[in-house]
N, C-alpha and C positions, 0 to 999 in steps of 0.2 A: 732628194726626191723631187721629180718635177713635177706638178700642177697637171690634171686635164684641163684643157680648154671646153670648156661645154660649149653646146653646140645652140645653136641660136633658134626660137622657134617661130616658126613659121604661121602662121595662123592664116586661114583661108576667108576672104573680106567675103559677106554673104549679099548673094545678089539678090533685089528684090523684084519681085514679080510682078507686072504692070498687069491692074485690072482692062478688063475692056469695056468700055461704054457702050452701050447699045444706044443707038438713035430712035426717037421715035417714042410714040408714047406708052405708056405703062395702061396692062390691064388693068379694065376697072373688072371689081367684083361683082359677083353675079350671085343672085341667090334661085340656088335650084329648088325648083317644083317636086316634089313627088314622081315618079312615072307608075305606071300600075292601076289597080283600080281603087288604092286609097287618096289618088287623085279627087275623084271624083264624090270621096263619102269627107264626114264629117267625125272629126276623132276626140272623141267623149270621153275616155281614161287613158289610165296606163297601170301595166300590172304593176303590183308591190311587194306581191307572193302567191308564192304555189302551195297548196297541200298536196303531194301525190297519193295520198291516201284515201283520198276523197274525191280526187278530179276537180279539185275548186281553186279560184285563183280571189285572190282580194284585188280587188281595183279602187282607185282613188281616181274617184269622178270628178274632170274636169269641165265638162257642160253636163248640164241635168237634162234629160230626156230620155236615158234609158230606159224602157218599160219591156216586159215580160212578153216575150212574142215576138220583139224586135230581131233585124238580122243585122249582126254583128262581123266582123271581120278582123282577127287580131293577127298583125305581124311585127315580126322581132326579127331577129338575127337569124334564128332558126325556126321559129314558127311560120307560119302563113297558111291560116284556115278560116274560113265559114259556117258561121252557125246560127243558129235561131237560139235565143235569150228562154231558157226553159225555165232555171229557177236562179232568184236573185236572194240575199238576206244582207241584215245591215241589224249586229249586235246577236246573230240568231235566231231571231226574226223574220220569216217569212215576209217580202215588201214584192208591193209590184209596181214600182217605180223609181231611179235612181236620182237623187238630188245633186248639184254641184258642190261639192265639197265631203262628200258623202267615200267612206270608203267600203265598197260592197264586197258580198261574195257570191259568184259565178260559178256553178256547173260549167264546165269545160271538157270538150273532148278528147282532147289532145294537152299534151304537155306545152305550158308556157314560163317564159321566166321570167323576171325580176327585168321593169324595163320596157316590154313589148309593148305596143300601142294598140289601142281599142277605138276602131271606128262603125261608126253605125252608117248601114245603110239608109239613103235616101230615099 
């Protein structure tokens, strides 16, 4: 019986791919403004929760000055509405002022979620 001869393999050398240098210099970063009209206000919370049962949202107050009357502005991903500050509470409690660090609950018109920003107008 005679022997195959096996066959020899072949292996394909892999070629590397040469990056390209771009000449010139490298963006710097830029930090964007706002566009819109929470440009121009001052942003006092952010929601923490919703009740849809009640139209009320909990916000943790980041600057104090919210007070009852005030006109607010909340946008998020899907919200973006205006309103007037009608009733605030902090424990169940009836307040009519929000302190910084303080996390309140808002009558709200409109559905908000977890997240949204809360600016007062100027």
């Amino acid at each position: 019986m005679a022997k195959k001869k096996k066959k020899p393999v072949v292996r394909k050398k892999k070629i590397a791919k040469r990056k390209t240098v771009r000449k010139g210099r490298a963006k710097k970063a830029t930090v964007k403004k706002p566009a819109g009209p929470e440009a121009s206000m001052e942003k006092v919370g952010e929601v923490t929760h919703y009740f849809p049962h009640v139209n009320a949202a909990a916000v943790k107050m980041l600057k104090s000055g919210l007070k009852v009357g005030d006109k607010i502005y909340i946008k998020g991903h899907t919200s973006d509405f205006k309103e007037v500050v009608e009733s605030m509470q902090l424990d169940h409690v009836m307040i009519t002022e929000g302190k910084k660090g303080d996390e309140i609950g808002l009558l709200v018109k409109s559905r908000v979620r977890i997240g949204d920003s809360v600016y007062k107008a100027k």
